[in-house]
N, C-alpha and C positions, 0 to 999 in steps of 0.2 A: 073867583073867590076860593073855590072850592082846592082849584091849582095850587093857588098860594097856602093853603092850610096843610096840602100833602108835602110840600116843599120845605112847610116850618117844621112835621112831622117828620121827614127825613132828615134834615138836618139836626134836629135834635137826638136822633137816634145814633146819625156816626158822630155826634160829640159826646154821647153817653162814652161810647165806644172806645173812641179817644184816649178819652179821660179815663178808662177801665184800664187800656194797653198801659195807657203812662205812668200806673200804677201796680206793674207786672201783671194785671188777670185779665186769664186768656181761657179758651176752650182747652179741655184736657186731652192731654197727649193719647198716643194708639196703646191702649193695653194687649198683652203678648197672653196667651194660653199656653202655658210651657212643659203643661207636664198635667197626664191623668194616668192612676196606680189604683188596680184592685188588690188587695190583701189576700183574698182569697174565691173568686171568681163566682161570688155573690151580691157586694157592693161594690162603690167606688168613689173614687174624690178628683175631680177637677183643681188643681191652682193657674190661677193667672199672678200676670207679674205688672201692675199698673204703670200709666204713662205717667207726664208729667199732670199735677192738678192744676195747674196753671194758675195761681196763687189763692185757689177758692176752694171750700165742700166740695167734694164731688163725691157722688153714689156709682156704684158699678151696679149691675143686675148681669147674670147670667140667663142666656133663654138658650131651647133646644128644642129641635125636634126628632122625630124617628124619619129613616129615611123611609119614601115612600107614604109618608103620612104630611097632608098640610098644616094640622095642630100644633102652634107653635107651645110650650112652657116652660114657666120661670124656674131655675134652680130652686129642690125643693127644700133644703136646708142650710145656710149660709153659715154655722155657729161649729156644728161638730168636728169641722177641722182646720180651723182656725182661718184667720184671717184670708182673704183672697181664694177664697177657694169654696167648691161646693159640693159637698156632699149629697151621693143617692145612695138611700138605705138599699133594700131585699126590694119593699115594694115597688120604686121607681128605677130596678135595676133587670132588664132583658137580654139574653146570650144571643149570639148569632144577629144582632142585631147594631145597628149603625146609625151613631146619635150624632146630629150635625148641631154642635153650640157654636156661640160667640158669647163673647163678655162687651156689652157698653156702657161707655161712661160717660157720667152726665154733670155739668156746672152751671151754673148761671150763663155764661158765656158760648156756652154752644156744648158738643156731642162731638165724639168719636168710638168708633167700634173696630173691635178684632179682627185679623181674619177667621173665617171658619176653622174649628177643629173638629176632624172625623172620629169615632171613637167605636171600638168595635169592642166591648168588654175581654172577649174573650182571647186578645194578645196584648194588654197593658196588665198584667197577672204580677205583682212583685211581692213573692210571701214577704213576711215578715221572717226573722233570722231564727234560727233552731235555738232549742233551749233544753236547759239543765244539761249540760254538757258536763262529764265528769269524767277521768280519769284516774287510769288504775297501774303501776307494775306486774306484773305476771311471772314468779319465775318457778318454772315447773321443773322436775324434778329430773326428766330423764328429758327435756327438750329447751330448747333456744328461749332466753325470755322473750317477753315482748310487753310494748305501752298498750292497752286496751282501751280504748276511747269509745263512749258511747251519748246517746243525747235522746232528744224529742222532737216529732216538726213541729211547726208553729202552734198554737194555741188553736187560733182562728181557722186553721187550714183542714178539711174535711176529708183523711188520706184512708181511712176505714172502708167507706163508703165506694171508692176510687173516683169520685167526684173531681179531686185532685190529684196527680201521682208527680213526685216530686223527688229530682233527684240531689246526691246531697256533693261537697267536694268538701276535703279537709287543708289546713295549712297548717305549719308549725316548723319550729324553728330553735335551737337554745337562744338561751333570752339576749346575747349578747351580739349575735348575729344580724347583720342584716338584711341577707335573704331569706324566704321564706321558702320551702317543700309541700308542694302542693299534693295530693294524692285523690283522685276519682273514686265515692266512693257507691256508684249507681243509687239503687233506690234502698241499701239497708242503711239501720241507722246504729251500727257499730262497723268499729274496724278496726284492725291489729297493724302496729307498725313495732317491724323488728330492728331496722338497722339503726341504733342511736350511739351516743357520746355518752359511756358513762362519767358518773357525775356532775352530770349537766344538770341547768336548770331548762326546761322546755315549756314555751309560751305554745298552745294549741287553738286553734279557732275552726268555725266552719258554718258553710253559707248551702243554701236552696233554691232551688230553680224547679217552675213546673216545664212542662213538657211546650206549650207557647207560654213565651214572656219574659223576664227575665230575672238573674241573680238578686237575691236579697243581700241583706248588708253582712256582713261577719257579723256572728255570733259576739259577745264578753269571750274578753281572754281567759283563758284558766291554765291552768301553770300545774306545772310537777318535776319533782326532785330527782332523778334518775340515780340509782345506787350508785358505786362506787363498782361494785362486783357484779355489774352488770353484764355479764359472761355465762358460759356454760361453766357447771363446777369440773372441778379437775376431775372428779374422778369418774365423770363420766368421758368426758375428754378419751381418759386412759383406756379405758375398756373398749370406746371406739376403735382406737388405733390400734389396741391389741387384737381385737374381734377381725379388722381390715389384715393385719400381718400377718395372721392364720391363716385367713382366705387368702392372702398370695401364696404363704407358704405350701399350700396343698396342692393348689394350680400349678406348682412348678415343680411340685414331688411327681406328678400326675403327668406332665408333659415330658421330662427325664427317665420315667418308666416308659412311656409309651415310645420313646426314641430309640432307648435302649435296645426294646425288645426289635422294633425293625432293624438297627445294627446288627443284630444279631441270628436274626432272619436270613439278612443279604450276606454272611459271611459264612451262617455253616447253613446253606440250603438243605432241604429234607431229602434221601436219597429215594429216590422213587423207587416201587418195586416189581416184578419184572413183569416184564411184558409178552416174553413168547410160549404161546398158544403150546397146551400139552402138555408144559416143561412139570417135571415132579420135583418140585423142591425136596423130599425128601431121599433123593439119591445121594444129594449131596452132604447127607449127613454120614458120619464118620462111622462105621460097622465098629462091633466090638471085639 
């Protein structure tokens, strides 16, 4: 009897089943952990990228532990960075330290989970992009102009402190151009670039990288007008090349004497004067 009742039980279970498949719902597909970014090497955000729901609800939960620790826990905020993803503030957030999560997902129909993702906060670092970026022309009086470019790092990013040190690269380009001019510009957050296109218009952007981790996105474009007389003035020009013809002309007055005088050396030698022991130069002088 008892046989026959697990039998009715069974059978009724794979025609649930059945009849669920024949109406496309299935357990849900494997979700992917694709990506974990800290802003600035205090918090962080996990996203995963979901399987299929297999035509039902399905819940995710995020859990994690520390390595070395058997305490398993559930992601501690689901909301602050939106959908699929889990945020850890300051306090659920440890350096030097190695957080093994998964993401599983759950339907009516059954379970699937992640592989594991390893996460060591302190090489997923991706500031956020520099800000107030402004530009300037410069044309000085007795030297070369130049575009003077200046900004801020991130907002969020603790560079005072050297908590973070970050360095920065510029791009830019006239607006009509399609390559872009890259320039390295270590850890200041200005920089002078001389050689441009007058009358150009110039698109400028620039990105940050900490020391582990990697580039942030470009900055906002910001643009500037490059003069038309975007040169040295003439008259400094002039005095240049007159100040430069002087100093040849002296070096060559100077190498002409100094020629001179050994020509003249080698042709009328000095007569030496005399030599033998005794002799009275003044016999030879004329009696009166």
């Amino acid at each position: 009897m008892k046989d026959n009742v697990a039998s009715t039980v069974v059978l009724m279970l794979l025609l649930f089943l059945n009849i669920r498949l024949l109406n496309g719902e299935s357990p849900p597909g494997k979700p992917t952990i694709f990506k974990c970014r800290s802003p600035e090497k205090e918090t962080f955000t996990c996203w995963w990228r979901p399987g299929t729901d297999g035509g039902l609800p399905t819940n995710y939960t995020l859990t994690y532990h520390k390595e070395g620790e058997t305490i398993t826990h559930e992601c501690p905020d689901y909301k602050t960075s939106g959908p699929n993803s889990c945020y850890f503030s300051k306090k659920h957030t440890s350096i030097w330290t190695i957080y093994i999560m998964t993401v599983n997902a759950t339907n009516k129909m059954g379970s699937n989970i992640s592989d594991p993702r390893y996460v060591d906060v302190t090489y997923i670092v991706e500031p956020d992009p520099p800000e107030n970026l402004t530009l300037e022309v410069k044309q000085p009086e007795d030297r070369k102009p130049y575009l003077w470019i200046k900004w801020f790092p991130p907002t969020l990013v603790d560079v005072r402190s050297g908590w973070l040190t970050l360095q920065y690269e510029i791009r830019l380009k006239p607006e009509k151009a399609a390559e872009w001019e890259t320039h390295f510009a270590g850890q200041q957050t200005q920089f002078k670039i001389l050689s441009l296109y007058p009358g150009q218009k110039y698109l400028v952007q620039v990105h940050c990288k900490p020391d582990h981790g990697f580039w942030s996105n470009w900055s906002q474009e910001s643009s500037i007008q490059i003069p038309s007389d975007f040169t040295m003035k003439d008259t400094t020009v002039w005095i240049f090349v007159a100040v430069l013809s002087a100093v040849i002309c002296l070096i060559m007055v100077w190498a002409v004497a100094l020629k001179g005088y050994s020509m003249v050396t080698c042709i009328f030698p000095p007569v030496p004067g005399p030599k033998i022991k005794g002799f009275d130069t003044h016999l030879l002088e004329t009696a009166p």
